[in-house]
C-alpha positions as CSV (number, residue, x, y, z in Angstrom):
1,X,20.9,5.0,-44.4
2,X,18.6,7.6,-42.7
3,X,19.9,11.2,-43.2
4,X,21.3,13.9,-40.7
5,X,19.1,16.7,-40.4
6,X,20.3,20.1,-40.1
7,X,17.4,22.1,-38.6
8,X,18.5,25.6,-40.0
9,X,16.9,28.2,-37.1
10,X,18.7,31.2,-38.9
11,X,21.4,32.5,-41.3
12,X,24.6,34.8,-40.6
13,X,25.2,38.1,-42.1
14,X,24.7,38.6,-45.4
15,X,28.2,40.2,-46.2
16,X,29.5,37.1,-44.0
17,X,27.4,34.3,-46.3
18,X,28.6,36.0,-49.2
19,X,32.2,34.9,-48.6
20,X,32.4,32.4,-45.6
21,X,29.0,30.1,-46.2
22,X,26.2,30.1,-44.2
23,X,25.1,28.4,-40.9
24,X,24.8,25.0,-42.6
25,X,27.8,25.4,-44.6
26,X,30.0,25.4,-41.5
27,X,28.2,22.3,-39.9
28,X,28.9,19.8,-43.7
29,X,32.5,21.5,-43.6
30,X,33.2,19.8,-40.2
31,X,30.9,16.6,-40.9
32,X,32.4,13.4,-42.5
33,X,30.1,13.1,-45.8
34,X,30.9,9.7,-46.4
35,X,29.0,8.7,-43.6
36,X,25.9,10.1,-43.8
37,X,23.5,11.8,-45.8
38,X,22.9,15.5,-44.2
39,X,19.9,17.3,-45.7
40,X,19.1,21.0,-44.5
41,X,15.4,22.2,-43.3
42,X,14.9,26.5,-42.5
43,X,11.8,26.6,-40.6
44,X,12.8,30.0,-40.3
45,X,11.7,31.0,-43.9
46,X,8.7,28.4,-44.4
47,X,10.5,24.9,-44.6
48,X,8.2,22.3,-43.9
49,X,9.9,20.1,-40.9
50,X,9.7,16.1,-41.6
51,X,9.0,12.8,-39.6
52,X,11.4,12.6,-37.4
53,X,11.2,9.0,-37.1
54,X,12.7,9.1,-40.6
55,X,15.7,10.8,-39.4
56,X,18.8,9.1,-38.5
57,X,20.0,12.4,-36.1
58,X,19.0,15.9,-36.1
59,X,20.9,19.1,-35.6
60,X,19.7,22.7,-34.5
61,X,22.1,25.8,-36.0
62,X,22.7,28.8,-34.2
63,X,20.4,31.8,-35.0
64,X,20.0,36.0,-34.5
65,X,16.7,35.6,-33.4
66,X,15.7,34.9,-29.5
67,X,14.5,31.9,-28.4
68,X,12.2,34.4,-25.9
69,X,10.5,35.7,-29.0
70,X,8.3,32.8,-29.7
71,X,8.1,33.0,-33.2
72,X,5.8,30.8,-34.3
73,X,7.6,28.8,-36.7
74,X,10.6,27.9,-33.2
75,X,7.3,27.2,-31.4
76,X,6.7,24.9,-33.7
77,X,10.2,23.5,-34.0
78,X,10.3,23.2,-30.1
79,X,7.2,20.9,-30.2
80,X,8.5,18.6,-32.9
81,X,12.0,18.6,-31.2
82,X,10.6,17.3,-28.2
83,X,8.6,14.3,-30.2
84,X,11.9,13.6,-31.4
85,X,13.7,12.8,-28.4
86,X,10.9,11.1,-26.6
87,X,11.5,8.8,-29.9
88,X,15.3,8.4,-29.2
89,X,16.3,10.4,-32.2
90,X,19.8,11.5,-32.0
91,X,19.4,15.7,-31.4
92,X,22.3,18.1,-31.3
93,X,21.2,21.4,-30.5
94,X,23.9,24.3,-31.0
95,X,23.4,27.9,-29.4
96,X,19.6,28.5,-30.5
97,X,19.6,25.2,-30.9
98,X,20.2,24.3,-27.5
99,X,18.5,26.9,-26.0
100,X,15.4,25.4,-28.0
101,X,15.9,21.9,-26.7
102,X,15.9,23.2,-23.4
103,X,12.4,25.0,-23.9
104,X,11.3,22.3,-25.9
105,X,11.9,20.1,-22.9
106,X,10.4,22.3,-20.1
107,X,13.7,24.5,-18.9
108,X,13.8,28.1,-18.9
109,X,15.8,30.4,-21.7
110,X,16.5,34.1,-20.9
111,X,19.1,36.3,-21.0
112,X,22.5,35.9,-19.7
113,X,22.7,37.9,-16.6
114,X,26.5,37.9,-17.1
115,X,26.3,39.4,-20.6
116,X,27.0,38.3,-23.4
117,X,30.1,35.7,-23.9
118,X,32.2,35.4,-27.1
119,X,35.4,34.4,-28.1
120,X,37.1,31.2,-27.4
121,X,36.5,30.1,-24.3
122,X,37.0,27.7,-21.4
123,X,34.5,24.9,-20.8
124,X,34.8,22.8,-17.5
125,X,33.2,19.2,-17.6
126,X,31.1,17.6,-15.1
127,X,31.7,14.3,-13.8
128,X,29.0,12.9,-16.0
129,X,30.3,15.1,-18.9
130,X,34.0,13.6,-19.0
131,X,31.8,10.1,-19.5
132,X,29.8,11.3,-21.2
133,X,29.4,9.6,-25.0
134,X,29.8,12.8,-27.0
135,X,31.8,14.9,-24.9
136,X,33.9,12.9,-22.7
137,X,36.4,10.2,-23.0
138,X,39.2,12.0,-22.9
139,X,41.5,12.8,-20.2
140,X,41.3,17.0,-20.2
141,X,38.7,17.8,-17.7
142,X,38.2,21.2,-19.8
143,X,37.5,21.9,-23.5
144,X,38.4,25.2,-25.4
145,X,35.4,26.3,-27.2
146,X,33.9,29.0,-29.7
147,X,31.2,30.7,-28.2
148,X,28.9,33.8,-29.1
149,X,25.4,34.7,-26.9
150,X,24.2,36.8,-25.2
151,X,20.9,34.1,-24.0
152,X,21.4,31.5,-22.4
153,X,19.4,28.2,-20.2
154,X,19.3,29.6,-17.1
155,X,17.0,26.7,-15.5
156,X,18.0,22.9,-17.0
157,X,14.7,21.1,-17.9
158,X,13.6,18.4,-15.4
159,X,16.0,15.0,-15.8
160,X,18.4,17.1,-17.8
161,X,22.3,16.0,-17.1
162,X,24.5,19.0,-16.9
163,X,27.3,18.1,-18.5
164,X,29.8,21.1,-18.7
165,X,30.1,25.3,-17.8
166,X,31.8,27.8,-18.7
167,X,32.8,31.1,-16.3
168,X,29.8,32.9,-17.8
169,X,27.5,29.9,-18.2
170,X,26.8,27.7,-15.9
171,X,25.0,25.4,-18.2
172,X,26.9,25.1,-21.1
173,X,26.1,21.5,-21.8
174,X,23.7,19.5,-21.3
175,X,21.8,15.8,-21.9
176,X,18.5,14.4,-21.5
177,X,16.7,11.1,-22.7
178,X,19.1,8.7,-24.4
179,X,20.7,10.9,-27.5
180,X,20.0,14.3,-27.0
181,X,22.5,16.9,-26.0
182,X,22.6,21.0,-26.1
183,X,25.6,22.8,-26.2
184,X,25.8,26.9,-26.2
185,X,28.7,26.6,-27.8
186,X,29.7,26.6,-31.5
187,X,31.3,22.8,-33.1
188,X,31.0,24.3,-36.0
189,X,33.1,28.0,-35.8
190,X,36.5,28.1,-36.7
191,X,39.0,31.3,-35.9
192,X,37.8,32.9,-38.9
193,X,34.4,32.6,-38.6
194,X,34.5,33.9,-34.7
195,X,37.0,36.4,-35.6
196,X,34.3,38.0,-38.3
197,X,31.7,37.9,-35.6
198,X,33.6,39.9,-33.2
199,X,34.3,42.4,-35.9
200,X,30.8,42.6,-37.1
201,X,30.2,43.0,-33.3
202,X,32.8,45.2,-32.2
203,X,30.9,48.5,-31.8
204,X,28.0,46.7,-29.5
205,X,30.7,45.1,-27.6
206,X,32.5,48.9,-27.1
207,X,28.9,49.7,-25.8
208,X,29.0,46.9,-23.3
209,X,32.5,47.4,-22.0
210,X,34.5,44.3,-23.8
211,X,37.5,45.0,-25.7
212,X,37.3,43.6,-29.3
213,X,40.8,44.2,-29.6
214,X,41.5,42.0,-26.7
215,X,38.8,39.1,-27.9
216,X,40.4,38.4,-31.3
217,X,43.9,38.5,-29.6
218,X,42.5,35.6,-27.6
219,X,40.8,33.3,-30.5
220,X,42.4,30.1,-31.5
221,X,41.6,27.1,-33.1
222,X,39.4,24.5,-31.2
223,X,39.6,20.8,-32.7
224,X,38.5,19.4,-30.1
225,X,35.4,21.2,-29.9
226,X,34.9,20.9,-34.0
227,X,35.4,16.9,-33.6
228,X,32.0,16.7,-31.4
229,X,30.1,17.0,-35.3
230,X,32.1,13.4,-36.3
231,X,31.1,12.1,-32.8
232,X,27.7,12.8,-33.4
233,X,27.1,11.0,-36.3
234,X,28.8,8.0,-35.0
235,X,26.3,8.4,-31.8
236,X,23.7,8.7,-34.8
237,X,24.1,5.6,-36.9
């Protein structure tokens, strides 16, 4: 059985690690061990990335850093990313992550001129996103989601699918080739760890005019959303 990969891109706060896990943590938490083998990579601090074609799926965390600032080791990541999905290995990129597969795939990344969205929030599918494999196939045209960014894809790379928006994004999800998919949302947060981020974030989010009072009055639990991991590595076996 060929493992999942979790591409590590970053790590959460370090008061935040101490007591809730870190970035990979959440992702085996909401992943069904018995049916795979997930191994973690942090090109981030010097991990060396592997064949992909050894890989039975790959999936790209979150991260602090910008997908704008180029750091030499995403750079790097973006190029093998996009060797990986011209050889049809499963890829789930997740905030970074999907930002990243969008660069890695010729789209554009920049900051959201909207602001930055957190909380739990309303996605809308598209057509092709309520049949789509991974997040469609049920009847709700609209998916309650975790989300936290202030970057987002502002220009889908060429022969991408959209597959879903939010108020703030309009390209929330998206596919391209056979098995890839981004999503600027978070599978992997549940209402405590997005509750902790708004705290942490509170004072920046006076500063730009959002009440964090108001934001973790709105959080609740998203299974749906958390589910997408298990549906993943069906689509990956």
């Amino acid at each position: 059985m060929k493992p999942i990969l979790i591409v590590k891109t970053g790590g959460t706060f370090p008061d935040m690690a101490a007591r809730l896990g870190d970035f990979e943590d959440w992702f085996i938490a909401r992943m069904d061990r018995s049916a795979s083998a997930i191994e973690t990579v942090s090109p981030f601090s010097g991990g060396v990335l592997p064949e992909a074609a050894g890989l039975g799926g790959i999936i790209i965390t979150g991260s602090h850093d910008m997908v704008t600032d180029r750091h030499p080791w995403s750079e790097k990541t973006a190029g093998w990313l996009k060797q990986a999905v011209e050889a049809d290995i499963p890829v789930l990129g997740v905030c970074y992550g999907h930002q990243l597969l969008a660069h890695a795939m010729g789209g554009v990344v920049g900051d959201n001129p909207r602001g930055r969205e957190i909380g739990t929030v309303t996605i809308r599918l598209t057509e092709p996103g309520r049949q789509d494999p991974l997040l469609g196939g049920r009847p709700e045209t609209s998916l309650p989601v975790h989300a936290c960014h202030s970057q987002s894809v502002l220009e889908l790379p060429a022969g991408a699918t959209l597959l879903a928006a939010s108020d703030m994004d309009p390209h929330h999800a998206f596919a391209i080739g056979r098995r890839a998919w981004g999503v600027q949302f978070h599978p992997e947060f549940d209402g405590r760890i997005l509750r902790e981020y708004i705290r942490c974030l509170s004072a920046e989010l006076g500063q730009q005019g959002q009440d964090a009072d108001q934001l973790m009055a709105g959080v609740r639990e998203t299974p749906e959303s958390e589910a997408l991991l298990r549906r993943f590595q069906v689509l990956s076996a």
